[in-house]
Z-matrix of the N, CA and C atoms (Angstrom, degrees):
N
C 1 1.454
C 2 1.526 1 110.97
N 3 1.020 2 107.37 1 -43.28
C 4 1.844 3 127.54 2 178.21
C 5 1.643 4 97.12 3 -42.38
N 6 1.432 5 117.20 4 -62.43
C 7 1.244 6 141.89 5 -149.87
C 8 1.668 7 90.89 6 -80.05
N 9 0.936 8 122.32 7 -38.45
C 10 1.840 9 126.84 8 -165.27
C 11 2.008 10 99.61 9 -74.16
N 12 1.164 11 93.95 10 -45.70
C 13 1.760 12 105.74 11 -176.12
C 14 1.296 13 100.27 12 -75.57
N 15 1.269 14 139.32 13 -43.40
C 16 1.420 15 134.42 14 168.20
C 17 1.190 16 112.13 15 -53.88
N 18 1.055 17 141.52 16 -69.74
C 19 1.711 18 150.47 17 171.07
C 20 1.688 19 110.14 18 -35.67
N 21 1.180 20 116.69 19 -30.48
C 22 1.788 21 128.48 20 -155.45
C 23 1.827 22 80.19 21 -86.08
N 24 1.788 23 102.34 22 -49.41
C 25 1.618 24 110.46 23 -172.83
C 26 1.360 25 106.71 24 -58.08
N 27 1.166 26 126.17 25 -55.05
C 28 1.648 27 118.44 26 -170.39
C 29 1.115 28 118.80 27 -67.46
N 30 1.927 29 127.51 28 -21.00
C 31 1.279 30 122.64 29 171.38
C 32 1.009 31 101.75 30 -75.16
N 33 1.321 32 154.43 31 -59.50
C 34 1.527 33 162.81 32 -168.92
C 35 1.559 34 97.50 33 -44.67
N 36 0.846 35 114.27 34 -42.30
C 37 1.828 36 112.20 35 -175.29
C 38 1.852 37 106.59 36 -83.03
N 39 1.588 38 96.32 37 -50.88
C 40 1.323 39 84.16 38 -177.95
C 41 1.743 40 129.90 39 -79.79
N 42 1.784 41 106.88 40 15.49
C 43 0.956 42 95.31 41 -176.52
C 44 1.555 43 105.61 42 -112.51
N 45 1.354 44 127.05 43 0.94
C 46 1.021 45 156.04 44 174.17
C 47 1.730 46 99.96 45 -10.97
N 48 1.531 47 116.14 46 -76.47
C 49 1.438 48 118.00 47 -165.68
C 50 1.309 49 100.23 48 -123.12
N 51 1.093 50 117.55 49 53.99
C 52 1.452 51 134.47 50 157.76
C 53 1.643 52 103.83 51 -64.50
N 54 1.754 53 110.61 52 -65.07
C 55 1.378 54 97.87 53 -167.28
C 56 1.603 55 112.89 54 -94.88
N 57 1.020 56 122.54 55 156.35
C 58 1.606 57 127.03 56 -179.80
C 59 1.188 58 97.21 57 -74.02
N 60 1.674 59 134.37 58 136.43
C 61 1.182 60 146.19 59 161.14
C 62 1.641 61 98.67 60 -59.90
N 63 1.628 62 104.26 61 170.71
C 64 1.769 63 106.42 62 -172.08
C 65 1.658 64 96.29 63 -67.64
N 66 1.513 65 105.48 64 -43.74
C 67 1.189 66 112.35 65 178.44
C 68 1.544 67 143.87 66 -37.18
N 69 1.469 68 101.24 67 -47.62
C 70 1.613 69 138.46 68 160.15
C 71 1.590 70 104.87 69 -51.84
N 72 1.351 71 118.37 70 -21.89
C 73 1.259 72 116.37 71 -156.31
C 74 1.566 73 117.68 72 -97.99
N 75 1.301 74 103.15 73 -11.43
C 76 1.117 75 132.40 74 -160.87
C 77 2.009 76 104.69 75 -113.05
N 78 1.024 77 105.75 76 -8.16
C 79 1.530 78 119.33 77 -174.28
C 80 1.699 79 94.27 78 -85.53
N 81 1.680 80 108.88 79 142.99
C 82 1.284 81 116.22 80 168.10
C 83 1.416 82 121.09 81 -77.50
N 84 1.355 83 154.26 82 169.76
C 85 1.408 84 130.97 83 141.22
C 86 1.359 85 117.10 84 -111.75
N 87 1.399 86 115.59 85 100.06
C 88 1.574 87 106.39 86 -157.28
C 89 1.613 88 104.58 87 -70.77
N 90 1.064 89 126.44 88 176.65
C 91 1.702 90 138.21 89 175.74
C 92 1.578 91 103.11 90 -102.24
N 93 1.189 92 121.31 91 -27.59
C 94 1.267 93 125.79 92 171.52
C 95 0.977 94 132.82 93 -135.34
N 96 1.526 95 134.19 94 124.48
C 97 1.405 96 142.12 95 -166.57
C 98 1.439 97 105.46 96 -33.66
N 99 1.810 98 123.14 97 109.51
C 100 1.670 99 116.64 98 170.60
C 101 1.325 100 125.51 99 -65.28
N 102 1.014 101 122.26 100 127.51
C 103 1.449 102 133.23 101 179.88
C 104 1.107 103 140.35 102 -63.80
N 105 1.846 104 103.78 103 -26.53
C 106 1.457 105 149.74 104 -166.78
C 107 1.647 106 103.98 105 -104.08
N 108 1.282 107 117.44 106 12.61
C 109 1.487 108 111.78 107 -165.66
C 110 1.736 109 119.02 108 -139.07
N 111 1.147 110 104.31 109 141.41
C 112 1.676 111 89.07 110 -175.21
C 113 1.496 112 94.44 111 -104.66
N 114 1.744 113 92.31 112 149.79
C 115 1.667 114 108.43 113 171.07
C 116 1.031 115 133.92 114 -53.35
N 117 1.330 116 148.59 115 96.14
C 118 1.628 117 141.95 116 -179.58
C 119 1.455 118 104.91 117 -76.46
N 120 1.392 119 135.90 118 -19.62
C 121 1.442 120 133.00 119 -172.31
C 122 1.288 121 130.15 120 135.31
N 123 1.112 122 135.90 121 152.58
C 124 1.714 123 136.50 122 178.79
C 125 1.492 124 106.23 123 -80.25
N 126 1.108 125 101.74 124 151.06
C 127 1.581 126 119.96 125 -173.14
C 128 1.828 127 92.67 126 -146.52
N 129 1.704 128 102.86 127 151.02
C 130 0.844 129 118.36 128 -167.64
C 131 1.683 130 101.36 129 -135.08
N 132 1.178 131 118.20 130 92.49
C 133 1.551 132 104.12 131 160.06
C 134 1.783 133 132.14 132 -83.54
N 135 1.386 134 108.84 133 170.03
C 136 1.242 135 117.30 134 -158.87
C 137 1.327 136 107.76 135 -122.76
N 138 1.246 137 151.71 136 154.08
C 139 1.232 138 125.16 137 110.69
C 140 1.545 139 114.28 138 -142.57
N 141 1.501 140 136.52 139 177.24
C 142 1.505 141 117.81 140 -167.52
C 143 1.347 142 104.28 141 -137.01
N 144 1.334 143 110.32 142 22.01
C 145 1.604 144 104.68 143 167.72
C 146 1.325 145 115.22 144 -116.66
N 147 1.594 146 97.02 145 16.67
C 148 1.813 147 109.99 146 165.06
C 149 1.590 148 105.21 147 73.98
N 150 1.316 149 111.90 148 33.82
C 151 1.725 150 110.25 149 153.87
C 152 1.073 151 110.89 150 -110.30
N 153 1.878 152 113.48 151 125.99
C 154 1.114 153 118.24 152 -179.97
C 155 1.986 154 99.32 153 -84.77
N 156 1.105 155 123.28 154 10.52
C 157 1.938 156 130.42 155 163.65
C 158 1.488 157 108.29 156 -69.95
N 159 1.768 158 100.89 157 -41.16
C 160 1.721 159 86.35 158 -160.66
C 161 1.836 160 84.79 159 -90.99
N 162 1.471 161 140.20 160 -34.75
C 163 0.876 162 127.53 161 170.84
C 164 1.286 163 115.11 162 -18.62
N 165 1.418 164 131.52 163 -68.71
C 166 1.333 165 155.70 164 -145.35
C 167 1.523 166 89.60 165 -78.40
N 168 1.286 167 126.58 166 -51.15
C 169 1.560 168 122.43 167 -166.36
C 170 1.479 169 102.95 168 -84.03
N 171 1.374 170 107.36 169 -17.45
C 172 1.605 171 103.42 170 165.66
C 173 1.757 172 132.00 171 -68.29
N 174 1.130 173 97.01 172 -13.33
C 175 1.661 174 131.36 173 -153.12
C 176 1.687 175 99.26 174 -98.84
N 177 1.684 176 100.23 175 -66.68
C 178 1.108 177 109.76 176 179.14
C 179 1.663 178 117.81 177 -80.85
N 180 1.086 179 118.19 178 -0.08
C 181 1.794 180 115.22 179 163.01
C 182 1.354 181 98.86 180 -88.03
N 183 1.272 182 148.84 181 -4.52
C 184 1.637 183 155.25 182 -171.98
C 185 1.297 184 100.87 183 -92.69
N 186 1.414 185 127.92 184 -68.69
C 187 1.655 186 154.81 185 170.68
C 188 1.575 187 85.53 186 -43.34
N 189 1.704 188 147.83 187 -35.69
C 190 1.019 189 135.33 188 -137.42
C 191 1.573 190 87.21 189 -104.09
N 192 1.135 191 110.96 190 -24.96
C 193 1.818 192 122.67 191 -170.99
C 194 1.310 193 107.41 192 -76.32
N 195 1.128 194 113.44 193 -27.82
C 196 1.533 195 129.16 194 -140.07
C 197 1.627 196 92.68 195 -105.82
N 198 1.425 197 113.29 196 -16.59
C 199 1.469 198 117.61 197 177.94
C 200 1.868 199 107.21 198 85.38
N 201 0.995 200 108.80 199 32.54
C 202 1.703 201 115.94 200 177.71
C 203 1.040 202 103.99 201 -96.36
N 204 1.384 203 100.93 202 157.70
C 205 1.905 204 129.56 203 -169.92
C 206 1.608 205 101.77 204 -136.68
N 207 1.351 206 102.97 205 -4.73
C 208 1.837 207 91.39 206 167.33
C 209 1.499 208 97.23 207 -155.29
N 210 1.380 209 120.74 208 -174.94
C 211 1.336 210 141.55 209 -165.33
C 212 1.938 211 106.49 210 -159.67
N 213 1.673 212 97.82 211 142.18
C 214 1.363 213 89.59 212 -179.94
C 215 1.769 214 82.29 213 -122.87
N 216 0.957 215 134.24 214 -155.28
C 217 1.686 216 152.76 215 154.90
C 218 1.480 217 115.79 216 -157.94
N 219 1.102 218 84.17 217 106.71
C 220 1.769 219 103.14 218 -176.61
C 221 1.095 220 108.67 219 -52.44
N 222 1.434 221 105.90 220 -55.92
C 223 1.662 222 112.19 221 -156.87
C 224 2.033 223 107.29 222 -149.00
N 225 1.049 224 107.64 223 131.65
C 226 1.677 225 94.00 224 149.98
C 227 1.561 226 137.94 225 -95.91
N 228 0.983 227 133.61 226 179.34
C 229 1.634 228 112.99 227 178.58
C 230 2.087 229 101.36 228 -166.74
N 231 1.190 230 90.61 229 65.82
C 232 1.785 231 102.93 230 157.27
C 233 1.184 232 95.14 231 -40.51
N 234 2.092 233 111.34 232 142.22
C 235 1.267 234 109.51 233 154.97
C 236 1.768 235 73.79 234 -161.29
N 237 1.254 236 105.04 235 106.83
C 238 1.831 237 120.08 236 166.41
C 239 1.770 238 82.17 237 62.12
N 240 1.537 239 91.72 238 -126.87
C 241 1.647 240 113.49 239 -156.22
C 242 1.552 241 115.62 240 -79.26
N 243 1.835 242 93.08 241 -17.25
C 244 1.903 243 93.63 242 173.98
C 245 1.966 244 103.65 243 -93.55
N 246 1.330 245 81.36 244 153.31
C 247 1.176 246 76.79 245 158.27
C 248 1.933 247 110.31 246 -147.38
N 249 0.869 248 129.34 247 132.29
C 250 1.272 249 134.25 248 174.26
C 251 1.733 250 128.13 249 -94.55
N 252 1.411 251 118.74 250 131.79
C 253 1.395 252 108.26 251 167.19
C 254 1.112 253 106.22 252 -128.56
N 255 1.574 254 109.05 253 139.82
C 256 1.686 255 127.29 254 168.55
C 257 1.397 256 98.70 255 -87.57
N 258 1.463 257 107.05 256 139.48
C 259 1.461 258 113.97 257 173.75
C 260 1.476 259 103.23 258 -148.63
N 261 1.318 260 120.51 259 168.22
C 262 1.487 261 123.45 260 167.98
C 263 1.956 262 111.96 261 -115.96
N 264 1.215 263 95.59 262 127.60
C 265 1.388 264 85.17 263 162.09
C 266 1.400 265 139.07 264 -93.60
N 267 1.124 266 135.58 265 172.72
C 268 1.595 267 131.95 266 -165.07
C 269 1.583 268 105.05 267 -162.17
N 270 1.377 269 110.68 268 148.21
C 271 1.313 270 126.14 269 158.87
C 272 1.213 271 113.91 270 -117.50
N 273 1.934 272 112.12 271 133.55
C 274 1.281 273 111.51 272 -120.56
C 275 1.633 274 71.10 273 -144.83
N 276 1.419 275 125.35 274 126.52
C 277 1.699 276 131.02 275 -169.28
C 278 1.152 277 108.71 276 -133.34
């Protein structure tokens, strides 16, 4: 039983930012830092089954909270099964 509630816990967490909010959906991801845009804040996505996809949808449902209309990604950072992206968000007019 111990083992059943533990397992139920790690899917529940790890499925967390699997899907893009409507919001997220609607965010750009520029290729290059916008010039035309002011910073709303860094966001950091996660994920630990080593997709840098759900990373990105993790990132951009954050940016989606945060009231952003674009996304940059600074950096990625693979390490085994996590993988993390730093990004900045922006509202972009």
């Amino acid at each position: 039983m111990k083992y059943l509630i533990f397992i139920s816990f790690l899917v529940a967490c790890s499925s967390r930012s699997e899907q893009l909010s409507e919001k997220a959906k609607e965010i750009e991801v520029h290729k290059t830092r916008p010039a035309q845009c002011r910073v709303i804040g860094k966001v950091e996505g996660k994920n630990g089954q080593g997709s840098k996809e759900l990373a990105l949808n993790d990132a951009l449902n954050q940016a989606a909270e945060k009231g952003a209309n674009g996304l940059f990604v600074n950096q990625e950072v693979p390490n085994g099964n996590n993988v993390s992206l730093y990004a900045t968000a922006y509202d972009c007019e």
